[in-house]
DSSP file (Angstrom, degrees, kcal/mol; ACC not computed):
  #  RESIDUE AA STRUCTURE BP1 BP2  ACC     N-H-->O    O-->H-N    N-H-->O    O-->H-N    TCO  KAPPA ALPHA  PHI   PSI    X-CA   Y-CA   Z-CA
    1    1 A X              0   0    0      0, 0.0     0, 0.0     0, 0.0     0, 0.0   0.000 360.0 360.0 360.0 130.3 -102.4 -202.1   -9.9
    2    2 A X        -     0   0    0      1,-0.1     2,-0.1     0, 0.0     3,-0.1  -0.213 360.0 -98.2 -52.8 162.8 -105.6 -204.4   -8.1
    3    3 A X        -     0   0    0      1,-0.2    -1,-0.1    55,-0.0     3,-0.0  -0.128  49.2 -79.4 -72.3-176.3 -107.1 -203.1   -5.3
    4    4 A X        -     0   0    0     -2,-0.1    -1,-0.2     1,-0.1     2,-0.2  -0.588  49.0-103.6 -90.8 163.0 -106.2 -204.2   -1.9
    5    5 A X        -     0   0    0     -3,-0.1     2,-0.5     1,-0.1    -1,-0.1  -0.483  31.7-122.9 -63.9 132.3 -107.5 -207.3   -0.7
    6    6 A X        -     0   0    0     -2,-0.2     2,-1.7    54,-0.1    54,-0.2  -0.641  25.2-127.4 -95.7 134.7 -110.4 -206.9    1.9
    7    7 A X     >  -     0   0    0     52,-4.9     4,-2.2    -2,-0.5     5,-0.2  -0.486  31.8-179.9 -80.8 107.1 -109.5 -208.7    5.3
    8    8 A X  H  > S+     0   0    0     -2,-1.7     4,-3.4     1,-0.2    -1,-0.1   0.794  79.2  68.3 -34.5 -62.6 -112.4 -211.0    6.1
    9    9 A X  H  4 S+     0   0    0      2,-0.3     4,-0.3     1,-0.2    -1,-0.2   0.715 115.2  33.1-168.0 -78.0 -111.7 -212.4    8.8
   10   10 A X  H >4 S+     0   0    0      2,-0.2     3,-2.0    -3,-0.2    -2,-0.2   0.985 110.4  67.6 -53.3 -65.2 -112.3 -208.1   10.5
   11   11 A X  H >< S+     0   0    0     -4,-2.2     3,-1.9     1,-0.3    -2,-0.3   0.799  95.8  57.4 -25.7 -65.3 -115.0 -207.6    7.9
   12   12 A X  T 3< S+     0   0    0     -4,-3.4    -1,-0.3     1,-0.3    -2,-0.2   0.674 101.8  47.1 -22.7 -59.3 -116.9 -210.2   10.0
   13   13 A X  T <  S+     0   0    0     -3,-2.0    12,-0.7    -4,-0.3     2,-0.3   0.027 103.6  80.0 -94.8  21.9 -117.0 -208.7   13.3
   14   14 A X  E <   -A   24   0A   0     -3,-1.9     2,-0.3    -4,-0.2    10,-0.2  -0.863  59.5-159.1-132.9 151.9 -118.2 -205.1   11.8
   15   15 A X  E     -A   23   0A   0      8,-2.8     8,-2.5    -2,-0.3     2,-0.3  -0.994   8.4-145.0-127.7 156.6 -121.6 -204.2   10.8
   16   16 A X  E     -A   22   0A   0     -2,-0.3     6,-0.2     6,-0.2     3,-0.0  -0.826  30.9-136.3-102.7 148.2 -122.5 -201.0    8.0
   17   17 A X        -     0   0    0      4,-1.8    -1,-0.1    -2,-0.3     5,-0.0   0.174  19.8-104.6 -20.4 158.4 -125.6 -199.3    8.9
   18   18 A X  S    S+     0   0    0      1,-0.0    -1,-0.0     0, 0.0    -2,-0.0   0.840 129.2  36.0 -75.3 -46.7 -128.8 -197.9    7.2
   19   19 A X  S    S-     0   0    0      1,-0.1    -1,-0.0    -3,-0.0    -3,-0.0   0.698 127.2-100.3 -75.3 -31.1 -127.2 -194.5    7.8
   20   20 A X  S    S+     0   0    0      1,-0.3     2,-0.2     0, 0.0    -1,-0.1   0.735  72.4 144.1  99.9  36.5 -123.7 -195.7    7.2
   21   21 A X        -     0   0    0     28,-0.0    -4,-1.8    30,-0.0     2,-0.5  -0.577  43.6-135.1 -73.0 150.9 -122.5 -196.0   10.7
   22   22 A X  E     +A   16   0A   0     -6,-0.2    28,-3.0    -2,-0.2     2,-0.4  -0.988  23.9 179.1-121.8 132.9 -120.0 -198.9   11.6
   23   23 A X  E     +AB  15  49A   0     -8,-2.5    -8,-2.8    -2,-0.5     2,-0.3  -0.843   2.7 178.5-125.1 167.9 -120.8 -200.4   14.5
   24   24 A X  E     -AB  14  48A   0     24,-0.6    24,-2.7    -2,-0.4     2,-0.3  -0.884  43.3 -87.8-155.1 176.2 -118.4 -203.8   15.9
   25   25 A X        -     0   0    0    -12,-0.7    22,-0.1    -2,-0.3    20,-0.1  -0.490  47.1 -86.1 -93.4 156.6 -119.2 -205.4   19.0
   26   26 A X        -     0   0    0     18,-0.4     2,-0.2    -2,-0.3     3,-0.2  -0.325  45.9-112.1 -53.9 147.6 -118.0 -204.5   22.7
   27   27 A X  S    S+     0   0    0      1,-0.2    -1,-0.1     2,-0.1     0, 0.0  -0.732  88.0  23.8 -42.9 126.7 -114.5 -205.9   24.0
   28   28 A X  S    S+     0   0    0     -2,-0.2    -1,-0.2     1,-0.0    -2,-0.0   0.788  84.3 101.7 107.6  30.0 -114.5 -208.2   26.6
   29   29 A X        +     0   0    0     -3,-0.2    -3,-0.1    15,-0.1     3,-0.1   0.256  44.2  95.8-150.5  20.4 -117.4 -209.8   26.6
   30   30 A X  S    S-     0   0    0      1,-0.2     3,-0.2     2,-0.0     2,-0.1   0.979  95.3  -8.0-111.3 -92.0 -116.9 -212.9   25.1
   31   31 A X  S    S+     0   0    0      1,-0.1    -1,-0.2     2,-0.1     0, 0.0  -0.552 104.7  58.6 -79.1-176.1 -116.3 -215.3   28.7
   32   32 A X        +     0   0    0     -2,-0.1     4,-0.2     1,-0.1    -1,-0.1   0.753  67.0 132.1  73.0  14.4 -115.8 -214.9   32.1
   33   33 A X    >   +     0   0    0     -3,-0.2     3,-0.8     1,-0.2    -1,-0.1   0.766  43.8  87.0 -62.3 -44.8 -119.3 -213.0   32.6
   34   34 A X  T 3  S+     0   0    0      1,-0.2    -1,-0.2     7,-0.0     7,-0.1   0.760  84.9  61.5 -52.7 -62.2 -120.8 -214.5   35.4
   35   35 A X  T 3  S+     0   0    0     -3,-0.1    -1,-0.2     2,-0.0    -2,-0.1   0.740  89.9  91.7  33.8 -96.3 -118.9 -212.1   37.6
   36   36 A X  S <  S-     0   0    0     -3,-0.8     2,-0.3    -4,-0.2     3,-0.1   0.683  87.3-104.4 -29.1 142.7 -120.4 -209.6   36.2
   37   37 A X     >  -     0   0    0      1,-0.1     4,-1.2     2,-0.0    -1,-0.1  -0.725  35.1-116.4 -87.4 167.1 -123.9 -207.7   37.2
   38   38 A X  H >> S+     0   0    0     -2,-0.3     3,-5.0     2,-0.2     4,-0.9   0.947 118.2  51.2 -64.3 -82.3 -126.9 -208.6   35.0
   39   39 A X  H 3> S+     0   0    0      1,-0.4     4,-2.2     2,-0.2    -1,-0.2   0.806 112.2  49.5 -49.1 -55.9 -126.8 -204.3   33.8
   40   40 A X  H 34 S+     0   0    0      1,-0.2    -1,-0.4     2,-0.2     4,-0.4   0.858 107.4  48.3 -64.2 -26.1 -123.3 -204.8   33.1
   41   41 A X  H << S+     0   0    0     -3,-5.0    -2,-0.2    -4,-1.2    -1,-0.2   0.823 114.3  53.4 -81.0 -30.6 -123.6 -208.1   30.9
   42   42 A X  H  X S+     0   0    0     -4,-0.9     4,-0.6     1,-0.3     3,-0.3   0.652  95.3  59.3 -24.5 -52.2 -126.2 -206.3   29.1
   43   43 A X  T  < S+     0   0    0     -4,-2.2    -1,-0.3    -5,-0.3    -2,-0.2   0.560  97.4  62.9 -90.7 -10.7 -124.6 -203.5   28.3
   44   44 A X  T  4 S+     0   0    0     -4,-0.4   -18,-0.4     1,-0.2    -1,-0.3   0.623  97.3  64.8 -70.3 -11.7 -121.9 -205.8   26.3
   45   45 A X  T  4 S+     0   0    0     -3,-0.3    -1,-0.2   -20,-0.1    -2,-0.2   0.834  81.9  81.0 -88.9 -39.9 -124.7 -206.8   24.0
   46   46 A X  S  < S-     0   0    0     -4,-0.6   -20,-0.3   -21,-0.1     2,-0.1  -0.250  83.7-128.0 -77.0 141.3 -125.2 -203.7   22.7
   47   47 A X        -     0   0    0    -22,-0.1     2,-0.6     1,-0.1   -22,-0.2  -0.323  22.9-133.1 -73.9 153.6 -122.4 -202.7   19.5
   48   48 A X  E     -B   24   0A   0    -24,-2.7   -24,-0.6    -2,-0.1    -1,-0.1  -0.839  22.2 -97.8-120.0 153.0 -120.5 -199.5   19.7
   49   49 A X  E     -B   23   0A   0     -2,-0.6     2,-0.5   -26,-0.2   -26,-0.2  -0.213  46.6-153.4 -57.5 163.8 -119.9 -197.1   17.2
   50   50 A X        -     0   0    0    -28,-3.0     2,-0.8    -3,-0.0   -28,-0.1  -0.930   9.8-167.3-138.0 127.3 -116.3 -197.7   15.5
   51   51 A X        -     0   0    0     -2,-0.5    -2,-0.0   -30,-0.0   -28,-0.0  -0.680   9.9-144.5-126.9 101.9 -114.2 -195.5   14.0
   52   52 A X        +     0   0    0     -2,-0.8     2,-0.3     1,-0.0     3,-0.2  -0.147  20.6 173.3 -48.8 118.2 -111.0 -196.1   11.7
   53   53 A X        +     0   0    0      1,-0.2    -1,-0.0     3,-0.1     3,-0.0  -0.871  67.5   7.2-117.6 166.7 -108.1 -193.8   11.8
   54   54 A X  S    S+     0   0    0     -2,-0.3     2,-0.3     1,-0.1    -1,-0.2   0.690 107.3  98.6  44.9  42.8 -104.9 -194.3   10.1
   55   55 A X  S    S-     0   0    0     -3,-0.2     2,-0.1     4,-0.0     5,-0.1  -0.908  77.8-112.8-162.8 110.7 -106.2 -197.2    8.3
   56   56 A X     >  -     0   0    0     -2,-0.3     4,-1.2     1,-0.2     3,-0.3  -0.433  21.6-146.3 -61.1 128.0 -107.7 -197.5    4.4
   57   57 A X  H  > S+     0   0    0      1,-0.2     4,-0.8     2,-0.2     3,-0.4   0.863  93.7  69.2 -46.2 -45.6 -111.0 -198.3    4.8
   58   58 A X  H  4 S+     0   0    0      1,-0.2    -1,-0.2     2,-0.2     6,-0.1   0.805 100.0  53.4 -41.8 -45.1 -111.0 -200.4    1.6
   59   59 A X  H  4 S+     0   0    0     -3,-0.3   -52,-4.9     1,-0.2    -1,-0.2   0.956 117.6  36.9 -31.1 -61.2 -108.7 -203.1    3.6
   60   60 A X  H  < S+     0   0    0     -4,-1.2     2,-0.3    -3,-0.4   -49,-0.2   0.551 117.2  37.9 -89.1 -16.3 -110.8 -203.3    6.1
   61   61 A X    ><  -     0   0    0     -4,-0.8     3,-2.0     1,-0.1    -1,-0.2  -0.928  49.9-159.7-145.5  97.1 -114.2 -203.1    4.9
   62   62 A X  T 3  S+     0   0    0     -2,-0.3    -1,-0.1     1,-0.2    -4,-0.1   0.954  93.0  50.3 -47.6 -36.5 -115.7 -204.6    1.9
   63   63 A X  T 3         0   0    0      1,-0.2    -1,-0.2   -52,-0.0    -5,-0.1   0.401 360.0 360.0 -88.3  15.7 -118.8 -202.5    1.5
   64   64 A X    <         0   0    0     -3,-2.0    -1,-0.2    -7,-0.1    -6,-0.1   0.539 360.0 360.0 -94.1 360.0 -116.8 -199.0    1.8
């Protein structure tokens, strides 16, 4: 049996680390900012750490 197929598509929106963290980008932060205070539109820039449960990593992640 291959191995599973990696989903791109997710792969995309994830980054690996030096250290081998996964870090993906904030929810919600895509339109519909201007609302928003300046500190709060900021803080969407920055990634948060992400962490798979219940999910083969191999699916999801080419470089795992």
């Amino acid at each position: 049996m291959k191995g599973m197929k990696t989903n791109k598509s997710y792969s995309k929106r994830l980054k690996l680390t030096k250290n081998g963290k996964i870090i993906s980008r904030k929810a919600g932060f895509n339109h519909f900012n201007a609302k928003q205070s300046r500190n709060k539109q900021l803080a969407g820039k920055k990634g948060q750490n992400f962490v798979i449960k219940n999910k083969p990593k191999s699916h999801l992640l080419p470089f795992s």
